[in-house]
N, C-alpha and C positions, 0 to 999 in steps of 0.2 A: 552376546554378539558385539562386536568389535566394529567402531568404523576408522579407516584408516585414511591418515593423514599425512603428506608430504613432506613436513618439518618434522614433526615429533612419533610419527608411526600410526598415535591415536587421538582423535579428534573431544574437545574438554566438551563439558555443556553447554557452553557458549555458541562454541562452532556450528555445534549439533543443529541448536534451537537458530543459529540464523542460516546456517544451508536450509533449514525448512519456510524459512520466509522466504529467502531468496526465489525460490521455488513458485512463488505469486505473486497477482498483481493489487493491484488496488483498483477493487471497480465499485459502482451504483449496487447498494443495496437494495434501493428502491430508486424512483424515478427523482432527479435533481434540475431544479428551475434555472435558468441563468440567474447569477446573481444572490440564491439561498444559500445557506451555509453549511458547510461542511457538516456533518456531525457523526455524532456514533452510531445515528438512528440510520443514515444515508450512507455512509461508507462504509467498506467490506473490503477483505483480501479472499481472493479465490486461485483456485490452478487454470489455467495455467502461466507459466511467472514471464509472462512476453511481453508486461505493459510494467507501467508503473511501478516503482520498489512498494511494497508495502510499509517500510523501515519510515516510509515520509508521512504517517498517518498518523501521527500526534501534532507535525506541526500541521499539517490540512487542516485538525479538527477547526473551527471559527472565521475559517477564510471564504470568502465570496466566492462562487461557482464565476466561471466566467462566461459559460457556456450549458444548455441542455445537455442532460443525461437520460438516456432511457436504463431501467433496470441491468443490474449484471454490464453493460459498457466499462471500457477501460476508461481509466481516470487518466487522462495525459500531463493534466495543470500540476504544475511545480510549486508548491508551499514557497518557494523563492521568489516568483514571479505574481503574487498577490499583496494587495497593501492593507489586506486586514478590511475590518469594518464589521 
């Protein structure tokens, strides 16, 4: 199977694997405190892709929540917009 692509006809692996990120968001794997940190235990990418990039989940991981999350919630907070801790 073939996926086609606007520049070159056919889309590399590259492409492939981030149309499939694109595709989610980044929300609560579990429930997140204001103020707790990010991590791999508490962060998730799920469908569908109307919140957050997923793409920004390496730099999330060690930054301060800014706000509660209940489980499965879209992540809004920008990895830009934290000063770490």
């Amino acid at each position: 199977m073939t996926a086609v692509c606007s520049l070159k006809g056919i889309m590399n692996k590259t492409e492939i694997e981030n149309l499939e990120v694109a595709r989610k968001s980044l929300v609560a794997a579990h429930e997140i405190s204001a103020h707790e940190k990010f991590s791999t235990y508490n962060l998730t990418s799920k469908r569908p892709g109307t919140g957050k990039s997923p793409m920004e989940y390496w730099d999330m991981l060690g930054k301060k929540s800014n706000r509660d999350y209940d489980t499965d919630e879209f992540i809004w907070e920008s990895a830009s917009s934290h000063h770490g801790g």
